[in-house]
N, C-alpha and C positions, 0 to 999 in steps of 0.2 A: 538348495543349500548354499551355492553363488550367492544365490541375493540374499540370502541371511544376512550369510558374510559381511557382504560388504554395505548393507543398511546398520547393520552392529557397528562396521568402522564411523558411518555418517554422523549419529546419533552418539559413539564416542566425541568424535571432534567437536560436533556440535557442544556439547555437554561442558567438553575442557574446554572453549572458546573465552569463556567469562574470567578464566583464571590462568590464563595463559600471560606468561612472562615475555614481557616487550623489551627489546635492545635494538641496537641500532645507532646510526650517525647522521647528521647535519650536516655539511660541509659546504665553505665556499672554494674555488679554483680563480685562481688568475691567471694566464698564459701570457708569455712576452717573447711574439717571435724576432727574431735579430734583423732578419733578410727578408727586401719585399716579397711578394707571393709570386709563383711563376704565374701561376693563371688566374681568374677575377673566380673563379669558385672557391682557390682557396683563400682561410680566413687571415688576419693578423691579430694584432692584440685583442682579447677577449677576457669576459667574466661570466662564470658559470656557478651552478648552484646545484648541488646532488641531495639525495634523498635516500637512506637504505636502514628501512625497518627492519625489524624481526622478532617475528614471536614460536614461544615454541609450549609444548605442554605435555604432560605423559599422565597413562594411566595405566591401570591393570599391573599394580604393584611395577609399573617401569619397564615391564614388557612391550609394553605399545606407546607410539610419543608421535606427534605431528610437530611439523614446523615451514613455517611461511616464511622466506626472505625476499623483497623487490625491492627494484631501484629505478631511479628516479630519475633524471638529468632535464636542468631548465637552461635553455640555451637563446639569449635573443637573437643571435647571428648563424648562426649552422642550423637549421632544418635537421640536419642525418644527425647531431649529438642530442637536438629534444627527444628526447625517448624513454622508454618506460621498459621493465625487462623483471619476468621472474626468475631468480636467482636460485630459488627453492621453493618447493609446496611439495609439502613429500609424508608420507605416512612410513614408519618404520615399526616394525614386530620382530620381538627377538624371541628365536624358538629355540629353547638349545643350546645348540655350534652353528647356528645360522642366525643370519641377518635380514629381512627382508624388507628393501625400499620398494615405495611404488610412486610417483609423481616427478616433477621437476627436482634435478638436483646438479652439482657441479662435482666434477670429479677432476683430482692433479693423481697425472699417473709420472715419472721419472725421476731424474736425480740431479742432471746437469743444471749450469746456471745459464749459460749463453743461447742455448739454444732445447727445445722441446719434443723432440723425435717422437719418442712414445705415446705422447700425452695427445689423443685424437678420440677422444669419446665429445667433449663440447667444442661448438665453435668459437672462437675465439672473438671478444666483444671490442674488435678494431677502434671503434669511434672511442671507447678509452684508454685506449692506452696503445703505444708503438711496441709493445715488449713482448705482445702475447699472455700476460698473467692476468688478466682480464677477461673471464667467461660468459657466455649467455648460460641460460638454463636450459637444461636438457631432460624432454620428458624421458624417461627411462621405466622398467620393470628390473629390478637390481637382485640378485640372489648373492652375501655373502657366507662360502662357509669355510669353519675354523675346524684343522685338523692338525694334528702331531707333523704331519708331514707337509704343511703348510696350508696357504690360504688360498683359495680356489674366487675367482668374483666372474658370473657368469650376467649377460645384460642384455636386455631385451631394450633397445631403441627407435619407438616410432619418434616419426617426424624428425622433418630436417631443419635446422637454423642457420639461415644466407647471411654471409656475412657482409657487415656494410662499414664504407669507411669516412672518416670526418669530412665537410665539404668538396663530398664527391657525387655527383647527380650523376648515374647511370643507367641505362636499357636495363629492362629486366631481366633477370636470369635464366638460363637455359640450363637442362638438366641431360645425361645422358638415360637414367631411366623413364621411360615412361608414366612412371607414379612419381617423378617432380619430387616434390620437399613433402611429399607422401613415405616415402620410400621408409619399409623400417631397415636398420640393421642391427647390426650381431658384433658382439664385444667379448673375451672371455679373456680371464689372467691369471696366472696363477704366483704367487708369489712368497717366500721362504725365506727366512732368516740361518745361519750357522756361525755360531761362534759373533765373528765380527762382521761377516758377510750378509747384507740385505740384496736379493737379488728377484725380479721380477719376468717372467714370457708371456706373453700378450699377444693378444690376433682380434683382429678386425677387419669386419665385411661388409661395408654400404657404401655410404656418399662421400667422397671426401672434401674435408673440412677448409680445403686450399681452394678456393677459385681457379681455374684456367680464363687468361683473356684471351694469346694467340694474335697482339694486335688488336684487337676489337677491345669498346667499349664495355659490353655485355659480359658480364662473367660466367661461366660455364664449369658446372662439376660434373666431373667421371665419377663412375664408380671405381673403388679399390679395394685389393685386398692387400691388409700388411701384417705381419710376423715382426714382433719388436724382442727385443730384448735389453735392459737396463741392471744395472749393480752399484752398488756401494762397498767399499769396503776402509773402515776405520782402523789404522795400524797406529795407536798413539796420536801423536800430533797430526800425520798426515790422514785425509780423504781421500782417498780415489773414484773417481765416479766414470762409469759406460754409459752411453746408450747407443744401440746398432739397430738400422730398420728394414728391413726386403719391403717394397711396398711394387706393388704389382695394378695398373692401369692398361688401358687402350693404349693410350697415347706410349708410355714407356715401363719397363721395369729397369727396377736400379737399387741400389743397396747404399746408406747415408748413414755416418756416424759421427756421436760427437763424444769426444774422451778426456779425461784430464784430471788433476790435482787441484787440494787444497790446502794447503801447510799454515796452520794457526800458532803464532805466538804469543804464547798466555803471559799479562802481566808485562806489558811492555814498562821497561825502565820503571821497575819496581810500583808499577801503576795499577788502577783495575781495568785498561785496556786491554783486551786480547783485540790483536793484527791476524783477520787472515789473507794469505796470500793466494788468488788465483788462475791457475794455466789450463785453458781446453783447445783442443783443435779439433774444426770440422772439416770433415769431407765426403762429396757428393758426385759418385759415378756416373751422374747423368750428361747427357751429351751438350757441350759448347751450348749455350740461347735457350736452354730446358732447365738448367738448376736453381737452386734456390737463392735467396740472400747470400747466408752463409756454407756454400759450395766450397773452397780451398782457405779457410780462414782462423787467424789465432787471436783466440780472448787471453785478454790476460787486465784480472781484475784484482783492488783489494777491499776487503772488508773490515770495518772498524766497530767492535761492538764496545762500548765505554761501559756497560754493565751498572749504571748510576740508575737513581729510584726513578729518573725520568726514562727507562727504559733507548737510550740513544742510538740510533745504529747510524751508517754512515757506508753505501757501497760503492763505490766506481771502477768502469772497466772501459776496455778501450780493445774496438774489433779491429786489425787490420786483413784484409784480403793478399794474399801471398801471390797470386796471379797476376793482378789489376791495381792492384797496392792501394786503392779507397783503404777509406777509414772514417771511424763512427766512436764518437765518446758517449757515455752514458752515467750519468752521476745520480744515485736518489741516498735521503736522506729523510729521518722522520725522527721527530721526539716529543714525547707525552707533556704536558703543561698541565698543573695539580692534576686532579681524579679526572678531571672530563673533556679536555682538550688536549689533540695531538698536531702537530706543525709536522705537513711533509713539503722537503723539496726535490724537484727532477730539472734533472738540464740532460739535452740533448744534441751534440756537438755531428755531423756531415763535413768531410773533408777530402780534396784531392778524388774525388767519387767518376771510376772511370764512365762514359758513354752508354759503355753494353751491360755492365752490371745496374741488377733491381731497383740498387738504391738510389740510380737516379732519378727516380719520381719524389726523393725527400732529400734533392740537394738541398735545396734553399729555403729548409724547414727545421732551422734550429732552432733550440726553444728553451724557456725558461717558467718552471711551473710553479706556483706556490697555492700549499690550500690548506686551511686551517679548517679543523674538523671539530664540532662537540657531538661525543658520544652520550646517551643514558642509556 
């Protein structure tokens, strides 16, 4: 009865393949870094060329639907940014009040802007981007189900995805399980809306998604277990946004939170800008040489949406560390040009960056992006 099953899905997909709807972008990139490279690995000025199809298709009256997204990057200077990556190849079947994925897919779990606590189902696709909003694909087995008393998402993940960073040639990875980037784990969340309140509990149990180096070269992952929790809550104008994590290792346990507002001013100066305004702080109980980036540190960003038919937005924010006093500007900006071209830009500013904090492996890595994208 298995292989019925799933020769019926094959010979579906097969079937809808011819009539499946393609979308997707073109895009070139230009980086312009300011400061030479500390070291001869990393790059300077560069031109790159990305690639991200997508096709999708349903059938069975829209019950059942496939869909395929990969990406592409042509790089002639970085080795570790030429690469290829599925984004998605996934089968969905709606029964019900359930949801059922099976294949590669990307999942955003939290609320915050500055920083991503919760959000550890995929690994994050380094070699593009410094921000973390950038995913690999994650094979997964996905169960969602919808009930009065909220949404329940239960997930079965084999295999692991190492994460690798732009012109960095390193040892290969060491693992603390035995089954390596074999390793399945386990993901479960459930999450509830009331009123004005979105709020989310979440637990996860495999590989984590963070490198350990320790000094070394070589990057090495523990296993973890973590208990998250994240909220929303919309009072009018203002956002509030949680996220808190218990995350449990060999090496340490510790508890890490990032919190804050978001106060939007609709209609600036009788205009169709809305201003929003934003404040988060993080902090991370882990001992002195074990924290992360953003350990004792306040964002504080603004957003500019001009709500014009070329869809314009406009974000920057600016992290200072309250211990070490470093600081890191971050500016992106993106706007549609007629039906099939979009212009984004990102600058990325490193300042006053103490010694013992993270960030100094990207002192001298300020940067200036521009990429103009055609979509169909």
């Amino acid at each position: 009865m298995k292989q019925y099953g799933l020769r019926a899905v094959w010979l579906a997909w097969i079937s809808t393949a011819a009539s499946a709807e393609l979308s997707g972008n073109a895009a070139l990139e230009a980086i312009l870094f300011t400061e030479d490279a500390r070291s001869p690995e990393q790059l300077e000025n560069n031109l790159t060329a990305s690639f991200q199809p997508r096709w999708s298709a349903e059938w069975n009256d829209g019950d059942d639907s496939w869909s395929a997204e990969l990406f592409f990057r042509a790089d002639g200077k970085d080795d570790k940014r030429n690469h290829a990556d599925i984004r998605e190849l996934m089968w969905l079947h709606l029964d019900g009040d359930n949801e059922w994925r099976v294949g590669f897919n990307t999942m955003y779990w939290g609320v915050t802007e500055s920083r991503h606590l919760v959000d550890v189902v995929n690994q994050i696709d380094a070699v593009e981007g410094f921000d973390g909003e950038d995913k690999l694909g994650q094979p997964m087995l996905h169960l969602k189900r919808y009930q009065e008393w909220g949404v329940v998402d239960l997930l079965v993940l084999p295999g692991f995805r190492e994460r690798t960073l732009p012109g960095v040639v390193g040892e290969a990875a060491t693992y603390q399980s035995s089954d390596e980037d074999r390793h399945v784990d386990y993901a479960m969340r459930y999450s509830h809306t009331i009123d004005d309140l979105d709020f989310g509990l979440s637990w996860f149990k495999g590989t984590n998604r963070e490198p350990e180096f320790n000094g070394q070269s070589a990057p090495h992952y523990l296993q973890m277990t973590q208990l998250g929790f994240d909220a929303q809550l919309i009072d009018e104008d203002w956002t509030w946004k949680l996220e808190v994590i218990h995350r449990d290792t060999d090496a340490v346990k510790y508890e890490a939170l990032t919190g804050g507002f978001e106060y939007t001013f609709y209609g600036v100066y009788d205009s169709d800008i809305d201003l929003g305004t934003l404040v988060e702080y993080s902090h991370d109980n882990r001992p002195e040489g074990q924290r992360g980036v953003l350990d004792r540190d306040i964002f504080l960003g603004a957003r500019l949406a001009f709500n014009d038919v070329q869809s314009s937005e406009l974000l920057a924010g600016f992290v200072v560390d309250t211990e070490r006093q470093s600081r890191s500007f971050r500016l992106e900006g993106n706007r549609r040009i007629g039906d099939s071209w979009k212009a984004t830009i990102e600058a990325q500013v490193f300042s006053n960056i103490d010694d013992q904090d993270p960030l100094i492996v990207f002192e001298d890595d300020d940067y200036l992006l521009f990429e103009m994208a055609r979509f169909f």
